[in-house]
RODO-2510 file (C-alpha; in nm, 4 decimals, decimal comma):
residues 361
     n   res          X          Y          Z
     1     x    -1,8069     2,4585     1,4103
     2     x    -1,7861     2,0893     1,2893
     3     x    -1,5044     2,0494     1,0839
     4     x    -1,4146     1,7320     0,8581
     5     x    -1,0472     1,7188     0,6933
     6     x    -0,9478     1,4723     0,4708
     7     x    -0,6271     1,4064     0,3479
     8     x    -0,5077     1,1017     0,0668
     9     x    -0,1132     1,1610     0,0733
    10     x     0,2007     1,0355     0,0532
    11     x     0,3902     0,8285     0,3408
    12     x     0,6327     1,1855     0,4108
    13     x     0,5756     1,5262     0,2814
    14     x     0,5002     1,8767     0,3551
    15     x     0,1282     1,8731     0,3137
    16     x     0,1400     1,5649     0,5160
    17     x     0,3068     1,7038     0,7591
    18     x     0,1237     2,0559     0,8147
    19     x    -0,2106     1,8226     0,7998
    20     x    -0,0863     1,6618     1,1311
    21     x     0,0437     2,0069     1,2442
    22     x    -0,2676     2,2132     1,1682
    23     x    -0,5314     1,9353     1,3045
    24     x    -0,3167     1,9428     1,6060
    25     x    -0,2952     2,2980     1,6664
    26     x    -0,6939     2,2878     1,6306
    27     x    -0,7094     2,0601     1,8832
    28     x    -0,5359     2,2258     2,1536
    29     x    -0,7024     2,5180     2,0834
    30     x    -1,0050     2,3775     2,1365
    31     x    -0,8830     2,2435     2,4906
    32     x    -0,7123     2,6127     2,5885
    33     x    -1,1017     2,6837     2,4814
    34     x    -0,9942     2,9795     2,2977
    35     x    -1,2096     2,8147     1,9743
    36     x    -1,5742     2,6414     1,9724
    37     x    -1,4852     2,3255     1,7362
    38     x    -1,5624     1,9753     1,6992
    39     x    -1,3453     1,8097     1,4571
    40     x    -1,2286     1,4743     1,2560
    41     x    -0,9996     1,3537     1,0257
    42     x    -1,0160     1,1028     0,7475
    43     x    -0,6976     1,0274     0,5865
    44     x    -0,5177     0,7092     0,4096
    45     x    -0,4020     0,4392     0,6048
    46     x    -0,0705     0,5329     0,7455
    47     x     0,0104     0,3795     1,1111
    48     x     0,2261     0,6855     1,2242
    49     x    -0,0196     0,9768     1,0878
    50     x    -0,2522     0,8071     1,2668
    51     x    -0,0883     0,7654     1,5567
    52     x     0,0444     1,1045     1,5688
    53     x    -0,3250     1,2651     1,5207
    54     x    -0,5166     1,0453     1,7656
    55     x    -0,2186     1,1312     2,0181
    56     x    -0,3230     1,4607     1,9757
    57     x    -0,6643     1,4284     2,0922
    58     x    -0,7920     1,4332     1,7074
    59     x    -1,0962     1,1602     1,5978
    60     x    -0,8881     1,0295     1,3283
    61     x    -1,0643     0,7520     1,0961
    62     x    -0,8979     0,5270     0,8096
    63     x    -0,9918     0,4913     0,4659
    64     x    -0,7781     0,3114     0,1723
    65     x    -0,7967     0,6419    -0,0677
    66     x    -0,6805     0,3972    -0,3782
    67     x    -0,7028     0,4907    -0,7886
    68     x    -1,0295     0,5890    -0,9366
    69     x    -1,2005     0,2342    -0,9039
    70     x    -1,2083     0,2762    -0,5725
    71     x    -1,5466     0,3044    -0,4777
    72     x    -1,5238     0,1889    -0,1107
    73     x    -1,3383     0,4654    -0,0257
    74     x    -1,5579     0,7304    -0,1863
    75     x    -1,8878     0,4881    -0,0085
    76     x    -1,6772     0,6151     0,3283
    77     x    -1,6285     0,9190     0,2752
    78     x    -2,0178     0,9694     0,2374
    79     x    -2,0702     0,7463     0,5527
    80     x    -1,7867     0,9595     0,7892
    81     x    -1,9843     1,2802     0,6465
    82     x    -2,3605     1,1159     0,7193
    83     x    -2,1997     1,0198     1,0754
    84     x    -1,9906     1,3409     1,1679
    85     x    -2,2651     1,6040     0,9908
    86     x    -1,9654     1,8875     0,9213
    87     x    -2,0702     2,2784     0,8780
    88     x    -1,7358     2,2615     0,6829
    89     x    -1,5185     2,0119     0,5107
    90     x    -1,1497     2,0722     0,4497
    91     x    -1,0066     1,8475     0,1530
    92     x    -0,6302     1,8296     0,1246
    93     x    -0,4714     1,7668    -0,2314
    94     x    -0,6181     1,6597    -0,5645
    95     x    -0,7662     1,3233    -0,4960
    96     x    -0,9889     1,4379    -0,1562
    97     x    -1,1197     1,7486    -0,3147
    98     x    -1,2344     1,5567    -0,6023
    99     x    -1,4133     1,3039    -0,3906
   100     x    -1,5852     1,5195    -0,2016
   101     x    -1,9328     1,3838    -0,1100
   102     x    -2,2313     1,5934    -0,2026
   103     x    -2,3902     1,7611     0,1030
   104     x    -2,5176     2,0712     0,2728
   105     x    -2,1650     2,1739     0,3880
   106     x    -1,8807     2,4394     0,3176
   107     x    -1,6894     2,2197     0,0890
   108     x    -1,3094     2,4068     0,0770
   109     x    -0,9429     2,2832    -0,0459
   110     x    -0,6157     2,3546     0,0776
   111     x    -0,3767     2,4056    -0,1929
   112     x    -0,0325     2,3495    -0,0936
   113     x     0,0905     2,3600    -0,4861
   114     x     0,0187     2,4776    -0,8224
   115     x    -0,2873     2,2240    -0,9271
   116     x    -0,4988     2,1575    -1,2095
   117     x    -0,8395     2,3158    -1,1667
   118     x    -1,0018     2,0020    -1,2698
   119     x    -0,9676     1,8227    -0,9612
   120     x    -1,1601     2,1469    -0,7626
   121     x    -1,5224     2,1837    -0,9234
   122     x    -1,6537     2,0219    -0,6476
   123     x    -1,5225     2,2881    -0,4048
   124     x    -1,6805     2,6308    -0,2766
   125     x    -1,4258     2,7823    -0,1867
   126     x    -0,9925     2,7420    -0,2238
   127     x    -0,7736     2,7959     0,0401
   128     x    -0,4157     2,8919    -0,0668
   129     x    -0,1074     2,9351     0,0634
   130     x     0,0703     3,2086    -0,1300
   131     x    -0,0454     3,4884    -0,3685
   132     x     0,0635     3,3284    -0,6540
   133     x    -0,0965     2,9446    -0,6290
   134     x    -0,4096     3,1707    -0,5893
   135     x    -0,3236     3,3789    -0,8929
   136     x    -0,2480     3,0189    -0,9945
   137     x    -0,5976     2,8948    -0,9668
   138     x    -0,7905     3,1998    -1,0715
   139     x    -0,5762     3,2301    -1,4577
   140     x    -0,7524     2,8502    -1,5068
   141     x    -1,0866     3,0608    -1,4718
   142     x    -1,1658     2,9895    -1,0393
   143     x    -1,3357     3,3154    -0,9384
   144     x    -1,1790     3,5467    -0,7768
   145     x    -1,4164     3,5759    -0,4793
   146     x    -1,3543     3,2188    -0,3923
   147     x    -1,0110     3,2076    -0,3470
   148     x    -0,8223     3,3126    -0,0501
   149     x    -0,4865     3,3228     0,0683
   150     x    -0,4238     3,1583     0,4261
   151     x    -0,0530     3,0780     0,4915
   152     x     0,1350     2,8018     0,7321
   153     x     0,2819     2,8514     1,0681
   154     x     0,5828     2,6864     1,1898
   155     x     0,5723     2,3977     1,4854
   156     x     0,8371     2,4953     1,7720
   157     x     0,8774     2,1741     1,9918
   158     x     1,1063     2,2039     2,2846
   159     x     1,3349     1,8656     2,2102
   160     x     1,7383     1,9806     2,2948
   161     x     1,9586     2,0111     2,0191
   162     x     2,0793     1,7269     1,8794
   163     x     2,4059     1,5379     1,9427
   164     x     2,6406     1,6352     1,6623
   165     x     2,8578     1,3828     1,7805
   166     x     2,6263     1,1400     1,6966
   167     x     2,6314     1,1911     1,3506
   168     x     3,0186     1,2412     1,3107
   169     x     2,9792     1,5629     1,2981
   170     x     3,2658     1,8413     1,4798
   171     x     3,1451     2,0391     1,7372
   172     x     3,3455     2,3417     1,6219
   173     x     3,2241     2,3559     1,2120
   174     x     2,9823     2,5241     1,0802
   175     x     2,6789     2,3231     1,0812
   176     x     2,4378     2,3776     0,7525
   177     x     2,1009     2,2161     0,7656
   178     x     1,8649     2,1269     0,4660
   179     x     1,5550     1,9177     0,6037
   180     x     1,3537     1,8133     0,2517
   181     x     1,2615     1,5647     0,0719
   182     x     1,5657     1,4426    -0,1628
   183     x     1,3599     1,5065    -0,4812
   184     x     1,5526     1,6984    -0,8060
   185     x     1,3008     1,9714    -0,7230
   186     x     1,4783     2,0448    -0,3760
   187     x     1,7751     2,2174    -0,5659
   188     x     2,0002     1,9792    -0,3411
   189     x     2,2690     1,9147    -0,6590
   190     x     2,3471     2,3124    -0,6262
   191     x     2,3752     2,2473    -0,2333
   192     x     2,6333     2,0082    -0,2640
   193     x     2,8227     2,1642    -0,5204
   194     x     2,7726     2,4634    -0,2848
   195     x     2,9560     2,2873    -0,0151
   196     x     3,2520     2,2026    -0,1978
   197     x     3,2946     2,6065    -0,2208
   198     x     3,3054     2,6689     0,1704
   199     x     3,5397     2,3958     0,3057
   200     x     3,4997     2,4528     0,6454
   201     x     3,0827     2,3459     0,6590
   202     x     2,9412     2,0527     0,7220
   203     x     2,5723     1,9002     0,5699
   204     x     2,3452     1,7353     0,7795
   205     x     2,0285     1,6580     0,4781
   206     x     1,7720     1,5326     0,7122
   207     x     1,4924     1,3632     0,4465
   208     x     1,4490     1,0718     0,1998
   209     x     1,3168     1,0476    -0,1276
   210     x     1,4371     0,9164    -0,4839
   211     x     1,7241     1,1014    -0,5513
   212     x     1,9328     0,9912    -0,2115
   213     x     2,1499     0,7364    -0,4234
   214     x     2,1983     1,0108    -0,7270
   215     x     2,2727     1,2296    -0,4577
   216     x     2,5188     1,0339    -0,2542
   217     x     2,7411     0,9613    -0,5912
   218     x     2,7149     1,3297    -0,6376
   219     x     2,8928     1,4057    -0,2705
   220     x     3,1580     1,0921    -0,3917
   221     x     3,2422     1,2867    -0,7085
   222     x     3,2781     1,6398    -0,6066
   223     x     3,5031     1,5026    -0,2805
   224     x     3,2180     1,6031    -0,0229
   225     x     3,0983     1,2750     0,0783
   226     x     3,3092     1,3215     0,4323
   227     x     3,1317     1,6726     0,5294
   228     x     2,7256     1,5634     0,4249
   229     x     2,5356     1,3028     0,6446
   230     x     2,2221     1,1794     0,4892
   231     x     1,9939     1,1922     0,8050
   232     x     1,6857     1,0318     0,6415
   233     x     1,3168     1,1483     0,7162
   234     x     1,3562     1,2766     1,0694
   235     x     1,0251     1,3229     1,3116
   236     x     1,2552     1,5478     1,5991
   237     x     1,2874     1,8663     1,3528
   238     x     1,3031     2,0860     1,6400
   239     x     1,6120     1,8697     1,7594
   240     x     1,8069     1,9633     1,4129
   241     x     1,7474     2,3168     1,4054
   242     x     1,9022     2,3620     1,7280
   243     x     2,2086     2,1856     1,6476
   244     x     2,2507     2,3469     1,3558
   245     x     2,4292     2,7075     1,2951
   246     x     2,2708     2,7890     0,9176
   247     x     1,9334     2,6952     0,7702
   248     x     1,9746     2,6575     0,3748
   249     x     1,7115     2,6053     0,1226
   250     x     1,8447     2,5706    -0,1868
   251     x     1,4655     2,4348    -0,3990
   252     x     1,4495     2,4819    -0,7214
   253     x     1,0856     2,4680    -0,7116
   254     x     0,9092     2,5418    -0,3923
   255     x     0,5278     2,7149    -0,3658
   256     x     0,5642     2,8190     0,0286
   257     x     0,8585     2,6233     0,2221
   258     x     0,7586     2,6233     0,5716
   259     x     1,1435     2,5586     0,6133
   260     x     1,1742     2,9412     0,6205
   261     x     0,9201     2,9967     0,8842
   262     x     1,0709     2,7532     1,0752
   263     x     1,4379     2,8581     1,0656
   264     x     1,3269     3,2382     1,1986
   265     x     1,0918     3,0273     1,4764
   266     x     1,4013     2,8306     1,5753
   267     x     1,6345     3,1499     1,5329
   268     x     1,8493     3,0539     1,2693
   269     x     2,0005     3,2298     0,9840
   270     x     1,8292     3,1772     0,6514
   271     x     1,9804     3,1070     0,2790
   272     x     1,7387     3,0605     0,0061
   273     x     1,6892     3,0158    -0,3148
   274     x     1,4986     3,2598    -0,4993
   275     x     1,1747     2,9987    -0,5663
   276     x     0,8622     3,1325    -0,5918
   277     x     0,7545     3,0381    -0,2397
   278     x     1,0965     3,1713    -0,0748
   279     x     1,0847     3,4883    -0,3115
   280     x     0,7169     3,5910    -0,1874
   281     x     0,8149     3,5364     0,1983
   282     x     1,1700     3,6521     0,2689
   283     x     1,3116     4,0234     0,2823
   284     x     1,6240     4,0232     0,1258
   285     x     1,9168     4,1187     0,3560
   286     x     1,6628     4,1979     0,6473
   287     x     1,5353     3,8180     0,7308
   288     x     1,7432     3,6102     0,5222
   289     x     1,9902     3,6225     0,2321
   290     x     1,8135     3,4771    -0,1316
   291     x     2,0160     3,3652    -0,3865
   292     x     1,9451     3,2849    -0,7736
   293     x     1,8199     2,9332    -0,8284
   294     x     2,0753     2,7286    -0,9775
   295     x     2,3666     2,9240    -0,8799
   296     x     2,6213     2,7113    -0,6460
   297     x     2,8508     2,9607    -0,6202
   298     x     2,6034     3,2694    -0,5374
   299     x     2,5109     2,9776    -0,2717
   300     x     2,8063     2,9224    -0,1180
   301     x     2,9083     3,2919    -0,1401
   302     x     2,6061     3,4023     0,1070
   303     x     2,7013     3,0964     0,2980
   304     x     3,0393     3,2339     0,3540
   305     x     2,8912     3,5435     0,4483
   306     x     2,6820     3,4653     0,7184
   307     x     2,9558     3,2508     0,8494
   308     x     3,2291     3,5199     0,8484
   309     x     3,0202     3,8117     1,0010
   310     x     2,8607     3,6971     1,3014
   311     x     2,7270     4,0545     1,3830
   312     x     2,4799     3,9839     1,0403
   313     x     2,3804     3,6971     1,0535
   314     x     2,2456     3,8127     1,4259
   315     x     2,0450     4,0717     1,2784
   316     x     1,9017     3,8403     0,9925
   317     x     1,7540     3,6112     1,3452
   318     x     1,6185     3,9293     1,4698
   319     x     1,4641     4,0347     1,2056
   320     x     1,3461     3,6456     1,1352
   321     x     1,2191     3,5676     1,4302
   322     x     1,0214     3,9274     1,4753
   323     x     0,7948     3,8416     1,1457
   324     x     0,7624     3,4508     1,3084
   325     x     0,6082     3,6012     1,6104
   326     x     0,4234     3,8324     1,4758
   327     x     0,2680     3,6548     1,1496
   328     x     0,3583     3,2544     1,1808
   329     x     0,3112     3,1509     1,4833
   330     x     0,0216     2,8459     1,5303
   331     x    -0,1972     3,0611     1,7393
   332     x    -0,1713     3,3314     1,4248
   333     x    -0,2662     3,0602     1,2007
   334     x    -0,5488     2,8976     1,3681
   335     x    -0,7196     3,1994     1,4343
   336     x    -0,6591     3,3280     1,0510
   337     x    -0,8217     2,9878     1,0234
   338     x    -1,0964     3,0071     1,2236
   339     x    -1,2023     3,3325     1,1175
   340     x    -1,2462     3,2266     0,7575
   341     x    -1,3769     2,9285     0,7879
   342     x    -1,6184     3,0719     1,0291
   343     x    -1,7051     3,3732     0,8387
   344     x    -1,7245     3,1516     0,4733
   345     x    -1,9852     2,8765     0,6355
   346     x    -2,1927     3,1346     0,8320
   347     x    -2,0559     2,9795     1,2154
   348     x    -1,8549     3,1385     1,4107
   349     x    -1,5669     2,9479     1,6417
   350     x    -1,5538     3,1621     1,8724
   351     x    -1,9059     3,0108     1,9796
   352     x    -2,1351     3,2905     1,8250
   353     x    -2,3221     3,2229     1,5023
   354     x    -2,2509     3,4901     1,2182
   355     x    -2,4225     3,5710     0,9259
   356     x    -2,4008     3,3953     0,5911
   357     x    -2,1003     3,5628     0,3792
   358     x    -2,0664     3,3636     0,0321
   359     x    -1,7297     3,5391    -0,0232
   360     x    -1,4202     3,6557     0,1487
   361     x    -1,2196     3,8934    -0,0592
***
């Protein structure tokens, strides 16, 4: 298979980042030789994206992915396709799928979110990563038969745990971590207000984004401002998860969160928010504790609870990390991956050629 992705994007974020992750994950895959793929990637000009991808082995090329005057970009994106000759081409996000070049290719979207249709018409096929963005899509009239449900995995690096010291941070309290973006969708207001229930934690909010300042007068008012350390956007993920004791992800509004995944692949206790992404993933009680959206003090109450009973919280890691190995691990996902982009474009990656199916149910 020759596969073309192209990404637009934002400097941070979590389509970003699963681009990198997934393109990666292809690549060594390709080198274990467990899949037959040739692959590139076209994405906006971003020094450390592009770094990170052409570390990994991927053909990475550069285009400027501006407003909708930019023709130069959409003139290179018909050159890289003319060049590379894809069987399939994998658009992430609203402004690549709508500039997808005409051509005898599998033209597919990832949808991380909940987008307008009108940015997918030139697509074959949707790739989504719940149920519901796919039930999304389809009530805006997409057909059935050409959506499909293909979810993340989480990235397990093998960095130690970080130096709490180094952030001020006791080694004796109970660590929480929130890595996301500080945007009002992230639900972070009800983790702060959370903290101030549960004395004894401490808040290590590893991301940046708009609301940081709103945020930081926030942890001045309610008296919190000593016990939260605004890490910024943090590359060494793996690093924070291990120094950490709870995982908490308090979003208001969150499609998937790969956070979840990632907390069970790192074995930490979950709390979540009862989002539509974390609501669709989680077992309740079995995998990790979800609380009402909004509610600070349901928040700091399962907080509490996972601090105070050890035994628990043990058994939500079990249980966590049992549905990461079996379901969300990357060599899960690329093969998920593989199979359906194999089976929708009529090649197979596993270096046989398979017949033509125009659908995947």
């Amino acid at each position: 298979m020759r596969l073309l992705q192209t990404l637009s994007g934002a400097p941070q974020g979590g389509a970003e980042t699963f681009f990198v992750s997934l393109a990666s994950a292809f690549e060594r895959a390709r080198l274990a030789g467990t899949i037959d793929l040739t692959q590139r990637a076209v994405i906006r000009h971003n020094p450390e994206r592009t770094a990170a991808l052409r570390t990994a082995g991927v053909d990475t090329r550069e285009l400027g992915f501006g407003g909708r005057l930019d023709l130069a970009t959409r003139r290179g994106l018909k050159r890289e396709v003319a060049d590379f000759r894809p069987n399939v081409v994998l658009a992430y996000m609203n402004r690549a799928a709508s500039w997808m070049p005409d051509g005898d290719f599998l033209k597919c979207a990832r949808l991380g979110g909940y987008y307008d249709i009108k940015y997918y018409r030139r697509c074959d096929h949707l790739l989504c990563i719940t149920a519901h963005i796919r039930q999304h899509m389809i009530q805006q009239g997409w057909p059935a038969d050409r959506a499909h449900v293909l979810e993340n995995f989480a990235t397990v690096d093998d960095l130690p745990a970080a130096e709490r010291s180094t952030h001020d941070t006791p080694a004796d309290a109970p660590l929480l971590l929130v890595p996301s973006r500080l945007h009002v969708n992230k639900g972070l207001d009800v983790m702060l207000r959370a903290l101030k229930r549960e004395p004894r934690a401490y808040l290590w909010l590893a991301g940046s984004g708009p609301e940081q300042e709103r945020l930081q007068d926030l942890a001045r008012d309610l008296g919190v401002e000593d016990r939260v350390r605004f890490l910024g956007w943090r590359s060494d993920r793996g690093a924070l998860f291990r120094a950490a004791d709870i995982v908490v992800f308090p979003s208001r509004h969150e499609p998937f969160g790969t956070v979840s995944l990632e907390a069970w692949a790192y074995r930490r206790p979950l709390v979540a928010a009862d989002a539509s992404g974390p609501a669709g993933l989680v077992r309740n009680g079995e995998d990790a504790l979800l609380v009402p959206r909004e509610d600070d003090l349901a928040l700091a109450e399962a907080i509490t609870r996972v601090i105070d009973t050890p035994g628990f919280a043990g058994q939500l890691v079990e249980q966590g990390h049992a549905r990461y190995l079996h379901d969300y691990t990357e060599a899960a996902c690329v093969r998920r991956y593989m199979e359906m982009l194999g089976r929708l474009s009529g090649t197979d990656p596993q270096g046989q050629h398979a017949a033509h199916q125009s659908a995947i149910g």
